[in-house]
C-alpha positions in Angstrom: 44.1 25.5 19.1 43.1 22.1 16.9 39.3 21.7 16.8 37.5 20.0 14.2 33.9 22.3 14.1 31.5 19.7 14.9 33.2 19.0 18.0 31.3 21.2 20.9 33.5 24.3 22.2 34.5 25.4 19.0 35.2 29.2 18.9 31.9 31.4 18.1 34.1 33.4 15.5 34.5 29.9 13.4 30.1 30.2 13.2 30.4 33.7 11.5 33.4 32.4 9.2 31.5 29.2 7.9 28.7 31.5 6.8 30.8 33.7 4.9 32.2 30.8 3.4 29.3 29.1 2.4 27.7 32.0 1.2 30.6 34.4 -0.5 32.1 31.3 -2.0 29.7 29.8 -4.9 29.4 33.8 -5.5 33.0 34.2 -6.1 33.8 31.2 -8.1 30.6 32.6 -10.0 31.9 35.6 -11.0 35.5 33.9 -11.4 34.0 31.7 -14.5 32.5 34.6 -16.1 35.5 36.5 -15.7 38.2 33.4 -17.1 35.6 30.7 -18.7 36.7 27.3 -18.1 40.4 27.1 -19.2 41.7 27.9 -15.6 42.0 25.1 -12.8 40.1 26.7 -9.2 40.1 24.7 -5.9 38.9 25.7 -2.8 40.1 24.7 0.8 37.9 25.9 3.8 40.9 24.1 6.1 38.5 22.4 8.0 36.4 24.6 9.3 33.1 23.4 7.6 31.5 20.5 9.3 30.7 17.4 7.3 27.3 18.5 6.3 28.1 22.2 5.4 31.4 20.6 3.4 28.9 18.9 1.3 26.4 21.5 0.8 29.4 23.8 -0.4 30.3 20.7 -3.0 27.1 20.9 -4.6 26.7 24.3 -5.2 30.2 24.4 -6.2 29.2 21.7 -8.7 28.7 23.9 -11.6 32.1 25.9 -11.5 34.1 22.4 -12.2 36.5 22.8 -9.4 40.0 20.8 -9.5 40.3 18.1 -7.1 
């Protein structure tokens, strides 16, 4: 099923998933520059299931991890 989330109808499940991924993500690439320092390239890809709002939101607090694009 194609859906983009900020159309209405989208699966309740997809809700629950953006949370996680706003939330658990700026953790994880957290811990991932104290674990590797800044010599390895991390991008992230939430496929979209983050609305356009939410997609930014993640961008900024991503900001500080220097993500490749």
């Amino acid at each position: 099923m194609h859906y983009e989330p900020a159309e209405k109808g989208a699966p309740r499940r997809i809700a629950g998933l953006r949370n996680t991924i706003l939330n658990f993500t700026p953790q994880l690439f957290a811990r991932l520059r104290k674990e590797f320092g800044p010599e390895i390239y991390l991008l992230h890809d939430a496929h979209h299931r983050l609305t356009p709002i939410e997609a930014a939101r993640l961008g900024k607090e991503l900001e500080p991890f220097h993500l490749s694009g």
